[in-house]
C-alpha positions in Angstrom: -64.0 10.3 20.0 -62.3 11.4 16.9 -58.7 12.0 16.9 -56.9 14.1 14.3 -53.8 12.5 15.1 -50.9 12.2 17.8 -49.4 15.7 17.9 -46.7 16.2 20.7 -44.7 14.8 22.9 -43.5 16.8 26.0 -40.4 16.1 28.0 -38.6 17.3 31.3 -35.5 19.3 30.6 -33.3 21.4 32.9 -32.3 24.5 30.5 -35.1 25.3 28.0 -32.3 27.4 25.6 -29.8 25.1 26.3 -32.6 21.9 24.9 -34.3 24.8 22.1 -31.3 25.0 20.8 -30.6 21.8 20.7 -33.5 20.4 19.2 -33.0 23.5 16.2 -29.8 21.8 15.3 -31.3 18.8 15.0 -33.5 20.5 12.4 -36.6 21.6 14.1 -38.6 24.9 13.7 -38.7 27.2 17.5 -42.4 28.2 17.2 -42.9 29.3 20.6 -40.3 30.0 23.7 -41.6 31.0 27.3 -39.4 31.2 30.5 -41.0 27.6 32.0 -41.0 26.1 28.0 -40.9 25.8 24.7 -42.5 24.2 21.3 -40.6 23.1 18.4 -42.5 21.0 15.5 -41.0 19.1 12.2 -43.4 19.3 9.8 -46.7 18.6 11.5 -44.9 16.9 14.7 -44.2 18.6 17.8 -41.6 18.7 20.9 -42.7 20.5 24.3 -39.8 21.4 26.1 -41.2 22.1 29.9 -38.5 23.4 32.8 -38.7 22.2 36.5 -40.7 25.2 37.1 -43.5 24.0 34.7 -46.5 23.8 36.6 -49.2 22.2 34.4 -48.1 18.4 33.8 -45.1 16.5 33.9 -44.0 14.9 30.6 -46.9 13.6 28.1 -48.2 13.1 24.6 -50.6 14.7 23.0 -53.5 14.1 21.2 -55.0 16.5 18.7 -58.5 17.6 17.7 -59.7 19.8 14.8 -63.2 20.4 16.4 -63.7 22.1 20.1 -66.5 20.4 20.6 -65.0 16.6 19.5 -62.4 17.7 22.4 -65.0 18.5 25.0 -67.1 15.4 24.3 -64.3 13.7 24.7 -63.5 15.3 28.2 -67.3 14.3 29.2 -66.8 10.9 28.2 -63.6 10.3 29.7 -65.3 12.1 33.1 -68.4 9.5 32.9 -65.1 6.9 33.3 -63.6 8.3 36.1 -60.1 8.8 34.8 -58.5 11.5 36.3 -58.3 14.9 34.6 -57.5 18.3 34.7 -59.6 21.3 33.6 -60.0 23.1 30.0 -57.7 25.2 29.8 -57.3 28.0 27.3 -53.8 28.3 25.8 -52.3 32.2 24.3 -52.6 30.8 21.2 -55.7 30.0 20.3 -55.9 26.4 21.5 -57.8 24.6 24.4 -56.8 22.0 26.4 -57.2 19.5 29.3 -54.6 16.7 30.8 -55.2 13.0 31.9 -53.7 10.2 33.5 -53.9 6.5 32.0 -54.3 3.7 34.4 -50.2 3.8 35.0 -50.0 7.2 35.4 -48.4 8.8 32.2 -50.2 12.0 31.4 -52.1 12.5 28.2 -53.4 15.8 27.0 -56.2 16.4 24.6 -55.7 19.7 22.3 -58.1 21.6 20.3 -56.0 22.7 17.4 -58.2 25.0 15.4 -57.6 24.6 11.4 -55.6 27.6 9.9 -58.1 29.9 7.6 -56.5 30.4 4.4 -55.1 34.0 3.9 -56.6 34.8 0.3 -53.4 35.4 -1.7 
């Protein structure tokens, strides 16, 4: 498996404008806001904000991928383990993903992140 790099953490909150806004004060960018959460990065970093109404994992990190295929041979090999995961799932933005749980329980997701093409200037 070939990780990019650790990308996110997610964390419970009760009021996603009331912890956006928070988390922009502290000097991070609002790239995405939904009713159930939110995504904030500095820099390269990010912050998932999920509500009690978030339905697709609890808190978690998250690892990221530059190659769809690295993330799916990575969900194959982790199946051939038996650790417990979700599906792929395909994200609004572009992005794919699936969850896991380590032997403790903490979730993990693994994220395809495709590489931004270059907008010829």
């Amino acid at each position: 498996m070939k990780l990019k790099r650790l990308g996110h953490v997610a964390i419970c909150v009760q009021d996603i404008n009331r912890a956006a806004e928070f988390y922009q004060n502290l000097g991070m960018e609002l790239v995405w806001k939904d009713a159930d959460w939110a995504y904030l990065k500095a820099g390269d970093d990010g912050l998932a904000l999920l509500s009690p109404g978030y339905d697709q994992a609890g808190a978690h990190f998250g690892f990221v991928f530059s190659e769809r295929q690295e993330m799916e041979t990575a969900y194959e090999q982790l199946q051939a383990q038996n650790i417990h995961l979700t599906k792929i799932h395909e994200h609004r933005d572009g992005t794919a993903s699936f969850y896991g749980r380590d032997p403790d329980g903490n979730w993990f997701e693994y994220l395809y992140e495709p590489v931004p093409v270059a907008t010829p200037s």
